[in-house]
N, C-alpha and C positions, 0 to 999 in steps of 0.2 A: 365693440371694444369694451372689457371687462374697468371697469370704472371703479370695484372693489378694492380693501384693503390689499396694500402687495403682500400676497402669500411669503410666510415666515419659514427661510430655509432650516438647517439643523441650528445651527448657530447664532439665529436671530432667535427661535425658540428657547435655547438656551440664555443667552444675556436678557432677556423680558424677566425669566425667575428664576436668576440667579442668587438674586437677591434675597429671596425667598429662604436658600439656603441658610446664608447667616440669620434672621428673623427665628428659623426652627432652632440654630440653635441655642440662642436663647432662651426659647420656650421652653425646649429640653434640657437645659440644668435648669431652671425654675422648676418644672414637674418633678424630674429625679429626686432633686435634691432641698428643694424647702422645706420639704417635711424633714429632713435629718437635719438638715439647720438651726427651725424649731423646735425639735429636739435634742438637739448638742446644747442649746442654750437653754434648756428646762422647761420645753413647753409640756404636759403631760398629752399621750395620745388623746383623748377625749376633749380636749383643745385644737387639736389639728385644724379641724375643719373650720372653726370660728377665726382662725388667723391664714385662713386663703378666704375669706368674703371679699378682702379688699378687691382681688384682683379682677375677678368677672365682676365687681359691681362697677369700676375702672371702664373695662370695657362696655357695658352696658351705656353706660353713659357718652364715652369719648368716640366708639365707632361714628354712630350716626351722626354727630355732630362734623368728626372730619372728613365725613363719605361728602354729606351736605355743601360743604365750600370744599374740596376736589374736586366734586362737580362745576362749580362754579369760577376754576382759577386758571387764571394763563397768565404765567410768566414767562419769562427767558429762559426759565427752568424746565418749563412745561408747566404739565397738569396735577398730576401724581406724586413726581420726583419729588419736587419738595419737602414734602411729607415723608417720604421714604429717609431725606436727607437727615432732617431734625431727629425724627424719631429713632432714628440710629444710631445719633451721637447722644441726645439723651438717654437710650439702653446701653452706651459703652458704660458710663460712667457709672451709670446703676450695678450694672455687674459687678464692676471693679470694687466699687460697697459693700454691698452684700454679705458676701463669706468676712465679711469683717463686721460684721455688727457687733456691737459691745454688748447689745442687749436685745429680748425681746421686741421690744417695740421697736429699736430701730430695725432692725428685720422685718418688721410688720410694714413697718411703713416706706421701708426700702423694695419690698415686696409690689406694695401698692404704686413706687415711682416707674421699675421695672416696667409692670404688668402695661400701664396708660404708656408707657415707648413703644412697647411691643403692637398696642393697639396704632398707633398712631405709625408706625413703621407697618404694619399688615395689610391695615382696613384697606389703602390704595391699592394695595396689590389684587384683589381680588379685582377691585375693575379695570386694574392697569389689563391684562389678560383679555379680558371682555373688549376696550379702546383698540389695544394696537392686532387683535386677529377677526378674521371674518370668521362667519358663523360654522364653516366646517372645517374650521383649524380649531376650534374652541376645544373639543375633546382634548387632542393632543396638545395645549398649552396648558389647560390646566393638569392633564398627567404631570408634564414637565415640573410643574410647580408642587406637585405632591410628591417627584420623584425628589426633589431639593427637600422637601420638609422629611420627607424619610433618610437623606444623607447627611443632613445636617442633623438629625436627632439621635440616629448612628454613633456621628463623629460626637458628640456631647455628654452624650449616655456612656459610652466607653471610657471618656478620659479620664474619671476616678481609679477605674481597674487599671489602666495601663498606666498610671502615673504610679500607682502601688506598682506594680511589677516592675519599672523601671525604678526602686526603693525608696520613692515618696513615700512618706507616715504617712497611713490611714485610719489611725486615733488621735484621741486629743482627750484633754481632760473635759467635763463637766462644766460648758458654759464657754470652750470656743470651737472652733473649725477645723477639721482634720486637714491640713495642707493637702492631700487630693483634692479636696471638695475647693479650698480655695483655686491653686495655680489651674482649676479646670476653666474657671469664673474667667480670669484674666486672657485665659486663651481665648475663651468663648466671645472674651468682648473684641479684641481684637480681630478674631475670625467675621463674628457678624458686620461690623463698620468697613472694612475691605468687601467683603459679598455684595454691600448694599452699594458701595459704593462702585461696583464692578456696572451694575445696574444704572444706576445714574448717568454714570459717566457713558455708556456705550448705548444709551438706547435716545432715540430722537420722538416724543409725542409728534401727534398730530395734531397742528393747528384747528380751532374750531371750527374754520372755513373748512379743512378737510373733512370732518369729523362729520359734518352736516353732509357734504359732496359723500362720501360713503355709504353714510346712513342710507340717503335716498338709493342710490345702486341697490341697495340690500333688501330697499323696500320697508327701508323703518323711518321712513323721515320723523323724527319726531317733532312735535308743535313747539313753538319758540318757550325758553322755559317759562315757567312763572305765570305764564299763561292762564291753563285752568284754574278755575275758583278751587277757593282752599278746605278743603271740609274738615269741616271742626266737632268731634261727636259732642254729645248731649249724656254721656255716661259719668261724667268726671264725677259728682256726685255719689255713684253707685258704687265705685271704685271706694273712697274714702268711709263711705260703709262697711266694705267689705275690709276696708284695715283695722276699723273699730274691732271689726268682730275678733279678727285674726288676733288681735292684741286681748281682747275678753278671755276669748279660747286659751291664747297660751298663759294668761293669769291663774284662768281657774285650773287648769292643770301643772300648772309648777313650772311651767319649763324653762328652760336657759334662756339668758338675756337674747342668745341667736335669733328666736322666737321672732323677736320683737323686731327686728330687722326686717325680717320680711313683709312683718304686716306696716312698719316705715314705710317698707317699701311701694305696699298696694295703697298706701295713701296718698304716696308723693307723685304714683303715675294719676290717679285722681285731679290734685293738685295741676298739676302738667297740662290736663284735659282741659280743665277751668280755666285756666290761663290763657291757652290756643283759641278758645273759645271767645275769650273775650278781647283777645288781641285779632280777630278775624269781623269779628261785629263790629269793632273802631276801624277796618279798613288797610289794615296793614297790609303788605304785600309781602315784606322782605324780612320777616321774623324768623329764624332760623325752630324755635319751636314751633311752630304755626306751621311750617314747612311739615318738618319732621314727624307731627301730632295727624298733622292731614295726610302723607307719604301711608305712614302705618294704617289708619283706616282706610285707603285704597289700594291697598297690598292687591295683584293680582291673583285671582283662586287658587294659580298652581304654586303663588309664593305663600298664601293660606295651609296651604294641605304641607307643602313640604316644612311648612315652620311648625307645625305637629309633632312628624319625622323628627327635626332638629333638637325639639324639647326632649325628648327621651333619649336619640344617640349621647346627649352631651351630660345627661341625668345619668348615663351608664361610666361614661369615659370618666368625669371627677369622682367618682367612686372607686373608680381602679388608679389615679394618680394621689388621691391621697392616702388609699388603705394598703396599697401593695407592697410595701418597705416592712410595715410592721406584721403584715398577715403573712410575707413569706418569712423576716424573721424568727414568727413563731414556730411556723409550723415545717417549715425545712431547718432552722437552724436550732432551735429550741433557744429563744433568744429573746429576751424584753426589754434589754438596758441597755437602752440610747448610748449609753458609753462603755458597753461593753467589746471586746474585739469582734463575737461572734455577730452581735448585732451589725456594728461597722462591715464586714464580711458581707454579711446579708445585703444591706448598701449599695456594695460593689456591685452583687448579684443580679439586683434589680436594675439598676443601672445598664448592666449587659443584656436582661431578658428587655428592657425598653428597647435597646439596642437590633435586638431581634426581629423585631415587630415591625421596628421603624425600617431596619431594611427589608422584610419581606415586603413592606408598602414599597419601598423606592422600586423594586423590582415586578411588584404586581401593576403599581400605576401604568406601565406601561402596556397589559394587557387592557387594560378594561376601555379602550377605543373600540376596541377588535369584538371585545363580550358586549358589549351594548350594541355594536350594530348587527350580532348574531340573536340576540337575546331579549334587547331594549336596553334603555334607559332604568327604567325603573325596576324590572326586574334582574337587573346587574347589583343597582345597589340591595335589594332585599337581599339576595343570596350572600350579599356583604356583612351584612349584619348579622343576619344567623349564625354566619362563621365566627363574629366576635363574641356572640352568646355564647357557643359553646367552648372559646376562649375560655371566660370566663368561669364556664363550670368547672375546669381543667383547675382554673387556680384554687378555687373551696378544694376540689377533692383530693388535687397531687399533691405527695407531703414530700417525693425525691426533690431534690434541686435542679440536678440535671433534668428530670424527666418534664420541670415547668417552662423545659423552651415548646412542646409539642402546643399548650394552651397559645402561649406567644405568636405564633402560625398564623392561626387562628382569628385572632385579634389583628397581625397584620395586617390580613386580606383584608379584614372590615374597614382599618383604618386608613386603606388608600382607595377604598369607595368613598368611605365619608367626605374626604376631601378632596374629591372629585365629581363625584354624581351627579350632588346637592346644586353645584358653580356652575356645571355645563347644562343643567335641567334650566335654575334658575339664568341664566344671561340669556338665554335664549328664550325664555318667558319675558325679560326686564324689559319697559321702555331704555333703549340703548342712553340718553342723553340721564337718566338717573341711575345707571350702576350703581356710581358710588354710593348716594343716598340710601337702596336700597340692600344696596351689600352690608351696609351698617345698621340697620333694622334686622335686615338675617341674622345679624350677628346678638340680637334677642333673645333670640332660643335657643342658643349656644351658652348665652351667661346665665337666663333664668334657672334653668336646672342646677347649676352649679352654685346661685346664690341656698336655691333651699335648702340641694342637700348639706352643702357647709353650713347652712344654719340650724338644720334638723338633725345630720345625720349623727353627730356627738352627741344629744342629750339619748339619740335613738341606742346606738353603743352600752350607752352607762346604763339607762332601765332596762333592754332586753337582753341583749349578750355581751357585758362586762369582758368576760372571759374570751370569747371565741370570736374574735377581730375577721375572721374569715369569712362571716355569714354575711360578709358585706359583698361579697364577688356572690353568692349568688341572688342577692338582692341586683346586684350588675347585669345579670345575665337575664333575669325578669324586664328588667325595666328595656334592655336592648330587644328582644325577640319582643316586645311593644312598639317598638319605634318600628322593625321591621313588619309588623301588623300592620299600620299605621301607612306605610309606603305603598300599602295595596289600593291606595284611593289617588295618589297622584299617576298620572295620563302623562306618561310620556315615552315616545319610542325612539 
């Protein structure tokens, strides 16, 4: 008698990430459209990147913390749901903000409330996937969940151009919001709080008693938690060196306050280390840093090799959502002013080429069950990524507008491996009872790239090419055919 998870028909597979849908689109009018936001309201391009730090530093921080107690929570609610719940209604309200900031800062920091919902609405999701399917449904649920992050970033990316074609303004003066960019905001949040709530409402967790009863079927019983000793490294020290220097470095050559951020940052994981450390030598057990500090140093190898991988796919991907508005601006529309029509125009354009991408993903995710069990694992997602490389070069070199959906393709495929490959490689390497902890540690090398380049890549703009905002796609297109290098050391078929 199969003692296993019950196999998820069409319909249970769908209400698991459904949810997911609304979450994408969130994501997707933040990506689209905050750069034109902080630009309607006077941010200069060469600023761009310094006012998205908030948001992957948001998640860097917030993931692992609620992956951590997910793991550890049962209520009436469940396990997950909750988190799905809160983080929902706190993303409704943040949208509904937003397109109405009065000012930069509150945009900045409306930006940063968004960003930590989004995280706190996501992080569950990846292990909700992993909890409610056995191990050879996992492909096809997490398709399902990239097929939702492709339709709901479709339906988001589009709503400025059809709100314009249906005679919404899509200008505005100097310092506010083109009513497309706002009534998308308001839909979007309503859209997402119904998706997630489609999800809550219709799916039942698994009591921990089942959870454990499964486990063992599967042959993963895991050891009661909290169990093993907690390891706490001996680097924190070397770490806090390494911010000195960082913070020397960016002295002595001039650079922007961004600089400095980072090397904050390599002193505060130092700091963190020191901490864990000395809270594991008093005997603590149930320290949520201590947990998280010791988790990350026993990362399993194939969660090692693939968080590699992860550091450069996402070192490639924030480089294409903060440059792409103003580099197709220029060089399809011949357009530089934030409040000009042609500029706005451009906007829309981008908007719709996201749009493209994200549905070639809804459409490809459901291949890539079929291409990994012909091909593997791992060389499913390589082939993925190359395809977004050369995305990529399509954008530096095509100057038609119509002809920038063929790069778009491109980029598709990539980005419905990415958000596939990585979840089915990794759950199926995880000890099952820490998903979520561990989901929220992957989710690491997903915000570091994106903290440097926002920290680096504007002062990088203003000293080498002022002029030519383009050479940033194929600085994208390098750094992705690395991640794809990079994939050839992860074992998995």
């Amino acid at each position: 008698m199969d003692e296993g998870k019950p196999r998820q028909g069409f319909g249970g597979l769908w209400t698991i990430s459904f949810g997911f849908f609304g979450v994408q689109i969130g994501f997707a009018l933040q990506n689209a459209n905050a750069s034109r936001i902080f630009q309607a309201l006077g941010t200069p391009i060469d600023d761009l990147a310094i006012m998205w730090m908030a948001a992957p530093l948001t998640g860097l921080l917030v993931q692992p913390i609620i992956g951590h107690y997910s793991d550890r929570t049962w209520t009436r609610l469940g396990r997950r749901r909750p988190y799905f719940l809160v983080g929902a209604i706190l993303c409704t309200i943040a949208l509904c903000f937003m397109p109405n900031s009065p000012a930069i800062w509150a945009a900045a920091i409306t930006l940063w409330i968004l960003d930590a919902s989004l995280n706190v609405t996501m992080e569950p999701f990846r292990a909700f996937v992993g909890d409610m399917l056995r191990r050879a449904q996992r492909p096809a649920g997490y398709a399902f969940q990239t097929a939702f992050i492709g339709a709901g970033a479709v339906a988001a990316s589009l709503a400025p151009a059809i709100l314009t074609w249906a005679g919404v303004s899509n200008v505005a003066p100097l310092g506010s919001v083109p009513d497309t960019v706002r009534y998308s905001f308001y839909i979007g949040a309503a859209a997402l709080l119904a998706a997630v709530l489609w999800t809550v409402l219709g799916t039942r967790e698994y009591a921990p008693e089942e959870m454990a009863r499964f486990a063992a079927a599967d042959g993963e019983a895991p050891p009661p938690l909290d169990r093993a000793p907690l390891v706490a490294p001996a680097t924190g020290p070397w770490w806090l060196v390494a911010g000195a220097i960082a913070a020397a470095v960016a002295w002595a050559l001039g650079l922007a306050n961004e600089a400095y951020l980072v090397a904050g940052g390599l002193a505060a994981f130092g700091i963190a280390q020191i901490a864990a450390r000395r809270i594991v030598a008093r005997g603590a057990t149930d320290n949520v840093l201590a947990h998280v500090v010791s988790d990350l140093a026993t990362m399993p190898e194939t969660m090692r090799r693939l968080a590699l991988v992860q550091f450069f796919t996402w070192g490639a991907l924030i480089i294409m959502w903060i440059y792409t508005t103003p580099v197709v601006a220029l060089q399809a529309f011949g357009a530089s002013d934030p409040a000009s029509a042609a500029y706005n125009e451009a906007g829309n354009w981008v908007g719709v080429l996201f749009a493209i991408y994200s549905g070639v993903a809804t459409l490809g995710a459901f291949l890539l069950p079929k291409l990994s069990q012909a091909i593997g694992k791992a060389r499913t997602h390589i082939l993925g990524l190359l395809c977004g490389a050369a995305g990529f070069v399509g954008l530096y070199a095509i100057h038609d507008a119509s002809l920038l959906i063929a790069p778009m393709i491109g980029i598709g495929i990539a980005w419905a491996s990415i958000l596939t490959m990585p979840y089915v490689i990794l759950a199926d390497a995880l000890p099952q009872h820490k998903l979520g902890v561990y989901m929220g540690i992957f989710n690491f090398f997903v915000v570091l790239p994106q903290l440097i380049v926002a920290a680096l890549m504007g002062a990088a703009i203003t000293a080498l090419f002022p002029a030519t905002p383009q050479v940033t796609m194929l600085i994208a297109a390098t750094v992705m055919t690395i991640a794809a290098a990079a994939m050839l050391r992860v074992k998995a078929e």
